[in-house]
Structures are given as C-alpha cells and as structure tokens.
Phi, psi and omega in degrees: 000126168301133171256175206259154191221158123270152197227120171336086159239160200233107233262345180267134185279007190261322196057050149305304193224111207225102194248147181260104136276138204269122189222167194247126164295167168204011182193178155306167177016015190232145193243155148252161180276112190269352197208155170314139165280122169279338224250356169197116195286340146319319185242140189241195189287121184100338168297163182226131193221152161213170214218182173224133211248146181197106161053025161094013172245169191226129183276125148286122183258278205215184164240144182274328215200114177272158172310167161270354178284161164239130186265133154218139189235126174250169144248106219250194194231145192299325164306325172280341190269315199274358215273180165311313169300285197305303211300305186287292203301340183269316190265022167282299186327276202303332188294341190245036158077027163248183175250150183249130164231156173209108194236162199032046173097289208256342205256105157282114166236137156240175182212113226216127171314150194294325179250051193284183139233020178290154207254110158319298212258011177251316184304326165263006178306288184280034139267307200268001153309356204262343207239000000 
C-alpha cells in the first residue's frame, strides 16, 4: 500500500486558497483524497484528482474517480461532539467500513460506503433530539 502524505493543493486557480491534505499517490499527477477538502465541496474523502504541480503547490485540474463513500456532514454543539452517543455512533460508523473527521471541533462529516445499509441520518436525528 502507498502512504498518504501532505501535499499543497489549491483548488483556486488565482492560488488564493491552498490547503494541506493528506492524499495518497496513485498515478502520475493523480492523487487520491484521505480527508475532507475545506476549500471546494465538490471533492470529498476517497476521491482521486488530479493536478498540476508549479513551484511546489499542486493545482487542481479535475477529479478522475469519484469516491464509493456517501458524505454526510453536522454541526453539532459541544455537548454532543463530547456525548456517549456520538462516541457509539462513530464506532457503528467504522463498523460499517466508514470513516469519521470531526473538523473546527463541531462539524462531524462521515463518510460511509454508498451501499450500507446502516440508516445514517436516522441514527443521527435521534442523537440530536437528545441534545
């Protein structure tokens, strides 16, 4: 297995907005994606892109291969980021071959294979009625 590394990429073609994400090669110029992208919403965790490298930042050119996860993402309250629930509920998640970020604290996004058949958006509805 190829390790994941980060790498400068800049999703504006002004090179304005430059992000370090940790991504895995897998080709010339092509990359896969290990973690949410903040800066364009289009490309998620698993995608494979590919880019053009100039003085050591790497340009987004296109994504070649969409991920097999479905992204879903909250914003959650700090009580909920700490509960028990979230806690249980994240390690259903890995059970079920997905991945868990929890970025600036509050915003939980997973990413969950497409074809799961755990029901995401119910398990969390009823957590955050609790909160």
């Amino acid at each position: 297995m190829l390790d994941s590394s980060g790498l400068h990429i800049c999703f504006d073609p002004a090179g304005r907005e430059i992000e370090i994400l940790d991504v895995t090669p897998v080709g010339k110029d092509k990359y896969r994606i290990e973690e949410t992208p903040i800066f364009n919403p289009s490309v998620t965790m698993g995608d494979i892109i590919r880019v053009k490298e100039e003085l050591g930042i790497y340009y987004y050119q296109e994504t070649v291969q969409k991920s097999h996860f479905k992204r879903y993402a909250w914003l959650l309250s700090k009580e909920a980021v700490d509960s028990a629930a979230i806690s249980a509920f994240k390690q259903r998640i890995t059970e079920n071959d997905g991945k868990c970020e929890q970025i600036f604290g509050g915003l939980l996004v997973i990413h969950i294979p497409k074809n799961t058949l755990m029901d995401v958006d119910g398990e969390m509805n009823r957590i955050i009625e609790r909160f």
